[in-house]
C-alpha positions as CSV (number, residue, x, y, z in Angstrom):
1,X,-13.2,-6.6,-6.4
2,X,-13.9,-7.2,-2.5
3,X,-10.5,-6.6,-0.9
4,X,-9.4,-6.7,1.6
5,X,-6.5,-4.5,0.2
6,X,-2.8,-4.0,1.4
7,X,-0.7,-1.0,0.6
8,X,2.9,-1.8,0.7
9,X,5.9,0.7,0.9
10,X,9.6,-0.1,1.1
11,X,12.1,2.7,1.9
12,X,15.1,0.7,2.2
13,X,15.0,0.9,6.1
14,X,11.9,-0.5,6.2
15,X,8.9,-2.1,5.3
16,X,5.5,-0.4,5.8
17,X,2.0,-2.3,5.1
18,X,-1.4,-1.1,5.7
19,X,-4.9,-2.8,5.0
20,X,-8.1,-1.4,3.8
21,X,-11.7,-2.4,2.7
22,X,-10.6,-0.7,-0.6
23,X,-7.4,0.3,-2.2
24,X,-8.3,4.1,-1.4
25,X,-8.4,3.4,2.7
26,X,-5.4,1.4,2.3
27,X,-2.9,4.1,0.9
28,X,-4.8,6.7,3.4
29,X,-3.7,4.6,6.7
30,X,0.0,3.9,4.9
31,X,0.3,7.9,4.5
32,X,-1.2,8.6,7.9
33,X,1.1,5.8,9.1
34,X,4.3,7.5,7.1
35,X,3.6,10.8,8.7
36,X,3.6,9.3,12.3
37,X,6.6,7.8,11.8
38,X,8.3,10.6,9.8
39,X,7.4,12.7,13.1
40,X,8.7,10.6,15.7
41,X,11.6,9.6,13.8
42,X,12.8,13.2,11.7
43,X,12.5,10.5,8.2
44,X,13.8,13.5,5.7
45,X,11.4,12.2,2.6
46,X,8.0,13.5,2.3
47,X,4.7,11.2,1.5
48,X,4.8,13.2,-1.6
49,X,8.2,11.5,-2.9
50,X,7.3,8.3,-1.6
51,X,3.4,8.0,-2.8
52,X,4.0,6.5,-6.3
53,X,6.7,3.6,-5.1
54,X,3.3,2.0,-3.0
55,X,2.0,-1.1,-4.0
56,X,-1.8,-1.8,-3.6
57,X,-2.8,-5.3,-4.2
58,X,-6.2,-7.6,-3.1
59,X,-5.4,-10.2,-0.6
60,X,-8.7,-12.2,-0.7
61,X,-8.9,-15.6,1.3
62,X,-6.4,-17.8,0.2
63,X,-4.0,-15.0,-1.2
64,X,0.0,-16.2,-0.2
65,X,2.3,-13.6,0.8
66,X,6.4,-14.0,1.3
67,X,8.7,-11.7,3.1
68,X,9.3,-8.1,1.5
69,X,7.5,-8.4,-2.0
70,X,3.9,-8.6,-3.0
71,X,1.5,-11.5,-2.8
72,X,2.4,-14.6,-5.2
73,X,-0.9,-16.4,-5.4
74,X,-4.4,-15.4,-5.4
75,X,-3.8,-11.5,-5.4
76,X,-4.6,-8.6,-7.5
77,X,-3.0,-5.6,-8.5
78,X,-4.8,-2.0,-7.6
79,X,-3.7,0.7,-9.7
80,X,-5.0,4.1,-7.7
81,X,-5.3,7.4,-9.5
82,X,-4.2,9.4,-6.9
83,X,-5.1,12.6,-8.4
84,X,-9.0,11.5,-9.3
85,X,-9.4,9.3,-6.3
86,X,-10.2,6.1,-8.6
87,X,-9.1,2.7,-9.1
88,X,-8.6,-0.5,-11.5
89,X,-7.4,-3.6,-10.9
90,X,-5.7,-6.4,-13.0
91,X,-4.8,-9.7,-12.8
């Protein structure tokens, strides 16, 4: 895989992405992003509750995206092991 990568979380308020040259760098700007915003804001959830509801997905050239889901055409699915730092794609 070659990335670029986009980390997508929805809370239900909003819509948070972040990009990355790899899925890790992705989710580590979308956390660092969370925590920023969970300060200025007082947001009550904790990255830890919110981690596993992020989407990673590959957005090469030509990838589509539409408003608040993942990419339709031309994406892949990351699947990041959190815990061991490692990740697989399908897709």
């Amino acid at each position: 895989m070659n990335g670029p990568y986009l980390a997508i979380l929805h809370t239900g308020s909003f819509e948070f992405m972040a990009c990355g040259r790899d899925a890790e760098q992705a989710l580590e700007v979308l956390r660092r992003g969370w925590r920023e915003h969970a300060r200025r804001t007082g947001a009550r959830w904790q990255w830890s509750e919110l981690a596993d509801s992020v989407d990673v997905v590959e957005v090469p050239p030509g990838t589509v995206l539409r408003d608040r889901s993942t990419p339709l055409i031309g994406a892949r699915t990351a699947f990041t092991d959190r815990d061991e730092g490692g990740s697989r794609a399908t897709g």
